[in-house]
C-alpha positions as CSV (number, residue, x, y, z in Angstrom):
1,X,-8.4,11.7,-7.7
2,X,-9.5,8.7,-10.3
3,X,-10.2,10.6,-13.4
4,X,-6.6,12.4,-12.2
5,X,-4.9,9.0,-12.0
6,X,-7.3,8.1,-15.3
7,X,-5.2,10.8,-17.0
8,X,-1.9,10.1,-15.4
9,X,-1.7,13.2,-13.7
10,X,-0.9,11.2,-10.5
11,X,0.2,7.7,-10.1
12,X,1.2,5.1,-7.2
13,X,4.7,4.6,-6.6
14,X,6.1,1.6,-5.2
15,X,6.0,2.1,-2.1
16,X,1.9,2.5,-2.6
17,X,2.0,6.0,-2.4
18,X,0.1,8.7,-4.6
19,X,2.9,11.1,-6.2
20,X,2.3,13.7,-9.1
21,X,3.5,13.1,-12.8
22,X,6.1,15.8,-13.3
23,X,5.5,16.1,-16.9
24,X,1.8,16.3,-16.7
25,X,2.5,18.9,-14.0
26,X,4.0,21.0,-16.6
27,X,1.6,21.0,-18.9
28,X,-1.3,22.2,-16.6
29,X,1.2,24.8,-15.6
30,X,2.4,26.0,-19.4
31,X,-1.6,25.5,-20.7
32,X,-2.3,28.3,-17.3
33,X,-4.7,25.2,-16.0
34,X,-2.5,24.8,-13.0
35,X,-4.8,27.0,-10.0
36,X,-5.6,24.3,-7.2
37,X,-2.8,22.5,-7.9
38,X,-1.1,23.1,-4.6
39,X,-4.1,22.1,-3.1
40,X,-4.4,19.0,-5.1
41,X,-1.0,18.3,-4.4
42,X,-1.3,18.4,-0.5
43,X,-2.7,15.3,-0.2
44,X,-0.2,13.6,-2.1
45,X,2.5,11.4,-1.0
46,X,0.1,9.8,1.1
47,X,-0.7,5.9,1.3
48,X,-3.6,4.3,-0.5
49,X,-5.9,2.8,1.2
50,X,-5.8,-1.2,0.9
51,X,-7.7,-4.0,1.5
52,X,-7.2,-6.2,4.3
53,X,-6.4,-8.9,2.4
54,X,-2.3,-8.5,1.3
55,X,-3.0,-11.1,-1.2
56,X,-5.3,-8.0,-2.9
57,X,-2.2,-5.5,-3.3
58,X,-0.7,-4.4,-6.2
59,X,2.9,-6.2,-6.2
60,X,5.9,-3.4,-6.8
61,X,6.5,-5.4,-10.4
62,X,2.8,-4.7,-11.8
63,X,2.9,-1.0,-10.4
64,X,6.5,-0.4,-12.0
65,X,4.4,-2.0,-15.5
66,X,1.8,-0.2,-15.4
67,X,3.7,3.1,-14.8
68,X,6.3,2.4,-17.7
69,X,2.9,2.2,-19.8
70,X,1.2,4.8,-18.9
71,X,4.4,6.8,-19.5
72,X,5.4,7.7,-15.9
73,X,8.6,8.1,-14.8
């Protein structure tokens, strides 16, 4: 899943949960690269794991940033 969030095929929402980039969906799908893709996907929409420490999480602001740079939705 880090070389897929690498490419921006998945990114964390605000609520610190893994989701799929629609866009980048479509291209795997249109390029006929798209087989394990439901199974990729299952595990999505499920929390990160965190450290202990809250003072070590992303804040909603720098996960909105980094997803308006990386071109997500």
């Amino acid at each position: 899943y880090h070389r897929a969030f690498d490419r921006a095929l998945i990114y964390l929402d605000e609520s610190l949960r893994m989701q799929i980039n629609p866009a980048k969906e479509r291209e795997l799908i249109s390029a006929n690269l798209a087989g394990g893709i439901a199974e990729f996907m299952a595990v999505l929409n499920s929390r990160v794991h965190l450290p202990t420490d809250r003072t070590q999480w992303p804040t909603p602001a720098i996960i909105q940033a980094a997803n308006i740079f990386r071109g997500i939705p």
